[in-house]
TORKOL-4160 file (C-alpha; in steps of 0.2 Angstrom, whole numbers, padded with zeros to 4 digits, m for minus):
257
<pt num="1" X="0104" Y="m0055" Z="m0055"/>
<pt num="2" X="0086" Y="m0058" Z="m0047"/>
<pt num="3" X="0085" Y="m0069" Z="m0031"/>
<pt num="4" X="0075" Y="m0073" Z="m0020"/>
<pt num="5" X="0079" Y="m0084" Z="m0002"/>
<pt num="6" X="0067" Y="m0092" Z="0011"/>
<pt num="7" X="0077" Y="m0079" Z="0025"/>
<pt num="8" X="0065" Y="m0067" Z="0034"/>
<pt num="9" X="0085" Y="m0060" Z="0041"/>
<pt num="10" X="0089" Y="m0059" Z="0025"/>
<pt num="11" X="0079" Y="m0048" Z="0020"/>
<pt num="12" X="0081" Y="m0037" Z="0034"/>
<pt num="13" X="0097" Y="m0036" Z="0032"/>
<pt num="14" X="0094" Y="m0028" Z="0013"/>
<pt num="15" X="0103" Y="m0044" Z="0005"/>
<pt num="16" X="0089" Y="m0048" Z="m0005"/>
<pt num="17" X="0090" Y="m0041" Z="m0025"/>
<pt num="18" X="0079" Y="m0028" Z="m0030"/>
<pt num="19" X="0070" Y="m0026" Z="m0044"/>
<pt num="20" X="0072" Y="m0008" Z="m0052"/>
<pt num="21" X="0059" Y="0002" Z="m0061"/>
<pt num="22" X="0050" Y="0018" Z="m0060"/>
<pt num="23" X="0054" Y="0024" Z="m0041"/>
<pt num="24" X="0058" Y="0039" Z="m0031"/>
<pt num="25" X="0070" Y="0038" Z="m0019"/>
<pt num="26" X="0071" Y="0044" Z="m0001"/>
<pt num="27" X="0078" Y="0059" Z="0000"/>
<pt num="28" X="0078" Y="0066" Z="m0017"/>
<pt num="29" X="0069" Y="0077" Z="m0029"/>
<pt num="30" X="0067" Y="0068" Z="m0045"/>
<pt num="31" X="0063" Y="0049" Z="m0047"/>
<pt num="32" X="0075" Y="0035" Z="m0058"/>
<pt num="33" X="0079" Y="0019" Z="m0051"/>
<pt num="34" X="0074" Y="0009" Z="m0067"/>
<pt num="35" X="m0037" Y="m0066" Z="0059"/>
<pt num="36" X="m0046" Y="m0053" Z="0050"/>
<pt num="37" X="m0060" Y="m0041" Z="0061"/>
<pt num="38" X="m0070" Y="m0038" Z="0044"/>
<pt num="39" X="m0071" Y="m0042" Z="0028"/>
<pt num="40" X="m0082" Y="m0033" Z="0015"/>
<pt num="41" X="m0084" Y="m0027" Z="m0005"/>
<pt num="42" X="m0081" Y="m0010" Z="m0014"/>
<pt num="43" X="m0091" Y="0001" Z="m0019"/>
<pt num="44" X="m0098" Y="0007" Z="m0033"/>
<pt num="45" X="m0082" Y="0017" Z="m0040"/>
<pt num="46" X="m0069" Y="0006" Z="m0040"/>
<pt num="47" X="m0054" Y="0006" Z="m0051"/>
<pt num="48" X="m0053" Y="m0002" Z="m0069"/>
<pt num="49" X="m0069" Y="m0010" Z="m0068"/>
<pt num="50" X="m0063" Y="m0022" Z="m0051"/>
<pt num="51" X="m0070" Y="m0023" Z="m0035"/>
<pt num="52" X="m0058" Y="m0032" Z="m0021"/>
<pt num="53" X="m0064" Y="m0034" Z="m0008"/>
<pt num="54" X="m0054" Y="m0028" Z="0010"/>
<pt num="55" X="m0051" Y="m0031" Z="0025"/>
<pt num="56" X="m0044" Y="m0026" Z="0044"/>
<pt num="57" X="m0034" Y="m0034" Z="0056"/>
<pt num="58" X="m0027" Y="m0032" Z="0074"/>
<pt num="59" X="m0013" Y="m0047" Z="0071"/>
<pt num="60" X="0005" Y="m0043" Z="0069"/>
<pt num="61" X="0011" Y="m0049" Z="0050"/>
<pt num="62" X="0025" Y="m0064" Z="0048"/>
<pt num="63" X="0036" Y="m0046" Z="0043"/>
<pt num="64" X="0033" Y="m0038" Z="0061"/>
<pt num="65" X="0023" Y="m0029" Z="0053"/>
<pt num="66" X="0008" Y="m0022" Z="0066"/>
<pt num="67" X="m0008" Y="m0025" Z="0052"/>
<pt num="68" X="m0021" Y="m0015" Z="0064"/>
<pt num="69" X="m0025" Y="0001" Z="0056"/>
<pt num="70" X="m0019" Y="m0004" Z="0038"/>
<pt num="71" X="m0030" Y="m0007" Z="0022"/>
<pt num="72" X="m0028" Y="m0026" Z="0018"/>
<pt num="73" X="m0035" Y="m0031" Z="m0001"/>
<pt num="74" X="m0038" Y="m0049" Z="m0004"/>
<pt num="75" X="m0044" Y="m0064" Z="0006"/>
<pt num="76" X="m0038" Y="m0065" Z="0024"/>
<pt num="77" X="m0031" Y="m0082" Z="0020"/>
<pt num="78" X="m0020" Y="m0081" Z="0004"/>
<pt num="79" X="m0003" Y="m0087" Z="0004"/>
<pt num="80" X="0007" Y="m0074" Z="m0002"/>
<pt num="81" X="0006" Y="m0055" Z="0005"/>
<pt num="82" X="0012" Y="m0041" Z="m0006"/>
<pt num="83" X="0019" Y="m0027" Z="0006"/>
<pt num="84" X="0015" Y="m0012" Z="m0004"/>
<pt num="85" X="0025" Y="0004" Z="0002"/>
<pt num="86" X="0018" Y="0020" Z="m0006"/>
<pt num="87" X="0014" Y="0038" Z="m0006"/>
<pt num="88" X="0000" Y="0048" Z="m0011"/>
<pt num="89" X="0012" Y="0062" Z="m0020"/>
<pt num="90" X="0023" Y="0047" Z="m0030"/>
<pt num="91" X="0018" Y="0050" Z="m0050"/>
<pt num="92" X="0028" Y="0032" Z="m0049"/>
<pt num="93" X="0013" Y="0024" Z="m0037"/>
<pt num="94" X="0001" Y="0034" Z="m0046"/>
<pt num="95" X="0008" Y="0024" Z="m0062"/>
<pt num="96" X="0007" Y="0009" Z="m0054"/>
<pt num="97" X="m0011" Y="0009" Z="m0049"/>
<pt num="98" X="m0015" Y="0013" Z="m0066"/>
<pt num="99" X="m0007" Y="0004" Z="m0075"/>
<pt num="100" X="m0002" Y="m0013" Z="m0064"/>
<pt num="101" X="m0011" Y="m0014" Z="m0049"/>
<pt num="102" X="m0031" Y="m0019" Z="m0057"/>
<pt num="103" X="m0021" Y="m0035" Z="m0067"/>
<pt num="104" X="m0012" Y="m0040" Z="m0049"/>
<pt num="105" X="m0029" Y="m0037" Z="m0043"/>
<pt num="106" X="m0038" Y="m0048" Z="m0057"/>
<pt num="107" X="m0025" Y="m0061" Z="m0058"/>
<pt num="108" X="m0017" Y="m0063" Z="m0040"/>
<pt num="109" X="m0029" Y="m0056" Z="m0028"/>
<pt num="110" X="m0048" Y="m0059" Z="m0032"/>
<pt num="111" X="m0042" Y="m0079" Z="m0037"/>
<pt num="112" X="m0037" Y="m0079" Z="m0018"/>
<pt num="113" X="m0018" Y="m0081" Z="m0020"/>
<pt num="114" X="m0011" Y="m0065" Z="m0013"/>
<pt num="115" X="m0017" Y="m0053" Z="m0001"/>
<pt num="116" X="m0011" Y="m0032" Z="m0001"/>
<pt num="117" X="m0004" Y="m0024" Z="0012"/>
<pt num="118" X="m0006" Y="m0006" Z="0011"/>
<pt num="119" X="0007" Y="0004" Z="0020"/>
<pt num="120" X="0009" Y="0025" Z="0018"/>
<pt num="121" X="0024" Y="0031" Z="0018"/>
<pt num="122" X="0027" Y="0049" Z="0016"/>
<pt num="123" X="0040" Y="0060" Z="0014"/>
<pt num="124" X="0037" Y="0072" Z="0001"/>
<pt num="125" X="0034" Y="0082" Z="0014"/>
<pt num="126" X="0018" Y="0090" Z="0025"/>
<pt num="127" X="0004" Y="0088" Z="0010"/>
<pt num="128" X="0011" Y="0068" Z="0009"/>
<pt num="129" X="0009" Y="0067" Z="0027"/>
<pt num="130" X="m0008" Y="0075" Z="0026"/>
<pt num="131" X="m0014" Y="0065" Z="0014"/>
<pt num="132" X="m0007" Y="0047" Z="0022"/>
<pt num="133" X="m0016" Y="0054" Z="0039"/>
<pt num="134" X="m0032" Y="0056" Z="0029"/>
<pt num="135" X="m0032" Y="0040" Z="0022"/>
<pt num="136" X="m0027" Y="0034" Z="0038"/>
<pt num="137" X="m0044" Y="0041" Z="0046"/>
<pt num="138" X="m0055" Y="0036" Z="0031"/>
<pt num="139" X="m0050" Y="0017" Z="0034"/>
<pt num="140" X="m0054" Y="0020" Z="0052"/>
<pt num="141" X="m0070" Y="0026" Z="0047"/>
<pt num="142" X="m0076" Y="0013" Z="0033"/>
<pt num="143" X="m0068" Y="m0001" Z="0039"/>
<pt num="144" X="m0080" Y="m0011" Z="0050"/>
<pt num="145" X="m0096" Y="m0007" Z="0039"/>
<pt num="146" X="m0089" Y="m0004" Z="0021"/>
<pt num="147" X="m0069" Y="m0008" Z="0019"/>
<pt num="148" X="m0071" Y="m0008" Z="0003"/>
<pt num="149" X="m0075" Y="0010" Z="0002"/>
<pt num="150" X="m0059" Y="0011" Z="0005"/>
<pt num="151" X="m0052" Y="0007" Z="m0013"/>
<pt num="152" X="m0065" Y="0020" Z="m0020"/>
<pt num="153" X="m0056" Y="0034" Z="m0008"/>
<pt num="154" X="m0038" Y="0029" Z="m0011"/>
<pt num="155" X="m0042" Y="0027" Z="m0032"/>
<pt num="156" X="m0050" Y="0046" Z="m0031"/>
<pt num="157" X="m0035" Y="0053" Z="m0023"/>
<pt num="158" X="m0022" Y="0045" Z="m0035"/>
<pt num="159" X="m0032" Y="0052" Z="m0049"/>
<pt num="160" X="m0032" Y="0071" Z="m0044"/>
<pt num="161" X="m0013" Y="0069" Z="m0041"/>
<pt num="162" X="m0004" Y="0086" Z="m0049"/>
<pt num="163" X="0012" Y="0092" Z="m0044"/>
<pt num="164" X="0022" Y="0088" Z="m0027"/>
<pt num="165" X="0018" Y="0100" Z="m0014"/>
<pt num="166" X="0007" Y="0110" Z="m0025"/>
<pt num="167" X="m0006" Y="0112" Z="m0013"/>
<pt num="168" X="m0018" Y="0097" Z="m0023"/>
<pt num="169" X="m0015" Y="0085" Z="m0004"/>
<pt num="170" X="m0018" Y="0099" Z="0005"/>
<pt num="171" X="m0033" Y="0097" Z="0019"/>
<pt num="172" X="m0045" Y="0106" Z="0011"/>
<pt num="173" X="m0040" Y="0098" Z="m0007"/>
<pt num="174" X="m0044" Y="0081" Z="0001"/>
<pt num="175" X="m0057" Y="0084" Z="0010"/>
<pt num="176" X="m0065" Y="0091" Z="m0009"/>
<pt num="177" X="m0060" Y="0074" Z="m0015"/>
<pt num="178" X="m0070" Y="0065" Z="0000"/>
<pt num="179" X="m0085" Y="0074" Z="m0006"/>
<pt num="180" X="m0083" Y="0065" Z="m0023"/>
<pt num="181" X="m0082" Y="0049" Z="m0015"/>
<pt num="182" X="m0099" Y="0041" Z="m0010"/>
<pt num="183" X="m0098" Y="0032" Z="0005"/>
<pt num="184" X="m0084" Y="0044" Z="0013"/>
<pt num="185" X="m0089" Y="0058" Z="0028"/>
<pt num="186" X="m0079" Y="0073" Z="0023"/>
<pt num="187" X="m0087" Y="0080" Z="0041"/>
<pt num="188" X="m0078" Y="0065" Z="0048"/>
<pt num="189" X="m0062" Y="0065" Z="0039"/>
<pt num="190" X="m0061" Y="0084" Z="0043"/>
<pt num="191" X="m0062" Y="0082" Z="0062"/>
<pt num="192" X="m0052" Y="0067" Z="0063"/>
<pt num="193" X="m0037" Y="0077" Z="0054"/>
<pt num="194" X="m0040" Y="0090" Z="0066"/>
<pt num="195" X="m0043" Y="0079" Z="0082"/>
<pt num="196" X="m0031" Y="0064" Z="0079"/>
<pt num="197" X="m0017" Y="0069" Z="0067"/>
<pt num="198" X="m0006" Y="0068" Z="0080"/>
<pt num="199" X="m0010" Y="0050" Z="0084"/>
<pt num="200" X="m0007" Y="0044" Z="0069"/>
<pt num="201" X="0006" Y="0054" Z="0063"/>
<pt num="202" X="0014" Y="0045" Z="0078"/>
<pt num="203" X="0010" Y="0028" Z="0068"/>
<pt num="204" X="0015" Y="0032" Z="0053"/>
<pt num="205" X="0031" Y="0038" Z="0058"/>
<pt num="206" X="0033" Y="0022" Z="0064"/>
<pt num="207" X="0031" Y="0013" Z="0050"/>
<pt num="208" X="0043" Y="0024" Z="0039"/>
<pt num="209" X="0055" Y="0020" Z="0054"/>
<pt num="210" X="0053" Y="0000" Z="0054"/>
<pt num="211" X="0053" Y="0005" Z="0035"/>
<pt num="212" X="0070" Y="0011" Z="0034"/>
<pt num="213" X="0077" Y="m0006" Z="0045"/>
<pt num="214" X="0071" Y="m0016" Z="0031"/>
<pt num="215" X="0080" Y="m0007" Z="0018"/>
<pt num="216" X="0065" Y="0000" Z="0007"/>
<pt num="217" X="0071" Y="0018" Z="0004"/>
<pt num="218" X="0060" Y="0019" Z="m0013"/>
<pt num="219" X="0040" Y="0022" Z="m0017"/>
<pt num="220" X="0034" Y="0010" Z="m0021"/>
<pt num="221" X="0044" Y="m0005" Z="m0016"/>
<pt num="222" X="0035" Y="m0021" Z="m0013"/>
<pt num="223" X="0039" Y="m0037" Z="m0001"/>
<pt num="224" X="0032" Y="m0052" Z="m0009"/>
<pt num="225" X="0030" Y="m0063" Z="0006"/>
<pt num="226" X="0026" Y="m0084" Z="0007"/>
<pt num="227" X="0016" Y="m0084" Z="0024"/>
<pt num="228" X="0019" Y="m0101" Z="0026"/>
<pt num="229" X="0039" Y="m0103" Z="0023"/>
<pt num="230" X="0041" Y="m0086" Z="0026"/>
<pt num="231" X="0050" Y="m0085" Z="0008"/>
<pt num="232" X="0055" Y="m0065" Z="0001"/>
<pt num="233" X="0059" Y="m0056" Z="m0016"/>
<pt num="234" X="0058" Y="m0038" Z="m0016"/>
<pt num="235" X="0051" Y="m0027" Z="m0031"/>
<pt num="236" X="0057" Y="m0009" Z="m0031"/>
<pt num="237" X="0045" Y="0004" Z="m0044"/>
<pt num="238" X="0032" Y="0004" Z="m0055"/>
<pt num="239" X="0034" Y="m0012" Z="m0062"/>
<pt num="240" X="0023" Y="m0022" Z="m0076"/>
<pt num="241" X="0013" Y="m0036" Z="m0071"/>
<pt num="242" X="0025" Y="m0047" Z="m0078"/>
<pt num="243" X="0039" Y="m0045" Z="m0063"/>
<pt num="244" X="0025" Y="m0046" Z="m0051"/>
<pt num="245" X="0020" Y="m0064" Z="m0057"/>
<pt num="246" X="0039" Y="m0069" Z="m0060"/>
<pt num="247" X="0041" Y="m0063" Z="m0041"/>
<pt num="248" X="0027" Y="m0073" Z="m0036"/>
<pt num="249" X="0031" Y="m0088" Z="m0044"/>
<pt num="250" X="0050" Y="m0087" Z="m0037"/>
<pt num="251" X="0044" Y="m0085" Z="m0020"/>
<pt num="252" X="0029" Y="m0101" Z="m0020"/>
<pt num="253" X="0044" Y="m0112" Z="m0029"/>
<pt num="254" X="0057" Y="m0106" Z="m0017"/>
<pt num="255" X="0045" Y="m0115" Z="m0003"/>
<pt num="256" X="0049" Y="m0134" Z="m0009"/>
<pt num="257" X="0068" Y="m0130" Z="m0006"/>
């Protein structure tokens, strides 16, 4: 049975219910579980038709989450953040930007009621890791000027996705893809995978590891998170838009509790 309960512990502690759909799971092959430093617009290539606008912050979330250095969709002040858990390689993520995300994005986000969180997390192996370390170093890159750029990068990448590992997230494939993106240095991106990769592999790892303590072991898992009562529900796959706005609505009626 869904639930959700105004207990950040509790959802640390995985006791939360989870919503199945679409995922895949860590560790396996095959997928089945059914104040802000800037603040901008898109570009010219966004997604569906929408243009969120994004911004960056150096503030630590109500999660514990550390926002510096993460793409955050949506108006620095709405209520609700949607922790969005995802990897570049997941055909399920690639559904859900499809196919659910531009609806959230029209419905919940642009109206000013939830903000995105975007956090890689890769483990399909080096090309995942490559490509979270690019998209890493793009948002680095576009966020103080042009956040919004942003969107028109991580919508191209999802839309050459192939097969895992297949070499279509390797460097040189994702530095093709930045030459296809207007806004986006492929010069840049290419000595920044070569300079900093490190760095922010380090980060990344990080974040699957705080990942991991708060029992997300699927792409893409969701937190859907009242800022003000600091409420939870977890979605787990590519879910319609429909669970989304149930999720939503649990969570803001939770608050009068």
């Amino acid at each position: 049975m869904d639930s959700y309960r105004p207990s950040r512990r509790a959802f640390l502690g995985g006791s939360l219910a989870v919503l199945g759909g679409g995922a895949y799971l860590f560790g396996r092959s095959d997928g089945s579980t059914d104040g802000p430093t800037s603040v901008g617009s898109s570009g010219g290539n966004s997604s569906d038709g929408i243009s969120p606008t994004f911004h960056s912050s150096e503030q630590t979330s109500g999660l514990g989450v550390d926002l510096q250095g993460k793409p955050l969709m949506g108006s620095p002040d709405a209520p609700i953040d949607l922790y969005y858990w995802t990897d570049f390689q997941c055909p399920f993520c690639a559904r859900f930007e499809r196919e659910t995300l531009p609806e959230i994005v029209r419905k919940q986000v642009e109206p000013g009621n939830v903000r995105v969180v975007f956090i890689w997390l890769p483990y399909f192996g080096e090309d995942s890791m490559t490509a979270a370390v690019a998209a890493a170093c793009v948002w680095r890159r576009v966020r103080d000027d042009s956040p919004g750029t942003y969107w028109d990068w991580q919508t191209a990448v999802f839309e050459e996705q192939g097969e895992k590992n297949s070499g279509w997230a390797s460097e040189e494939s994702l530095l093709e893809i930045a030459r296809s993106v207007s806004g986006v240095d492929a010069d840049a991106l290419e000595t920044c995978l070569q300079n900093r990769r490190d760095e922010l592999e380090a980060e990344i790892d990080a974040d699957v590891e705080q990942a991991s303590s708060y029992d997300v072991t699927a792409t893409p898992t969701f937190g859907i998170f009242d800022r003000e009562s600091k409420t939870w529900g977890k979605l787990v796959g590519a879910q319609p838009y429909a669970r989304f706005e149930e999720a939503i609505r649990r969570v803001d009626d939770a608050e009068g509790e």
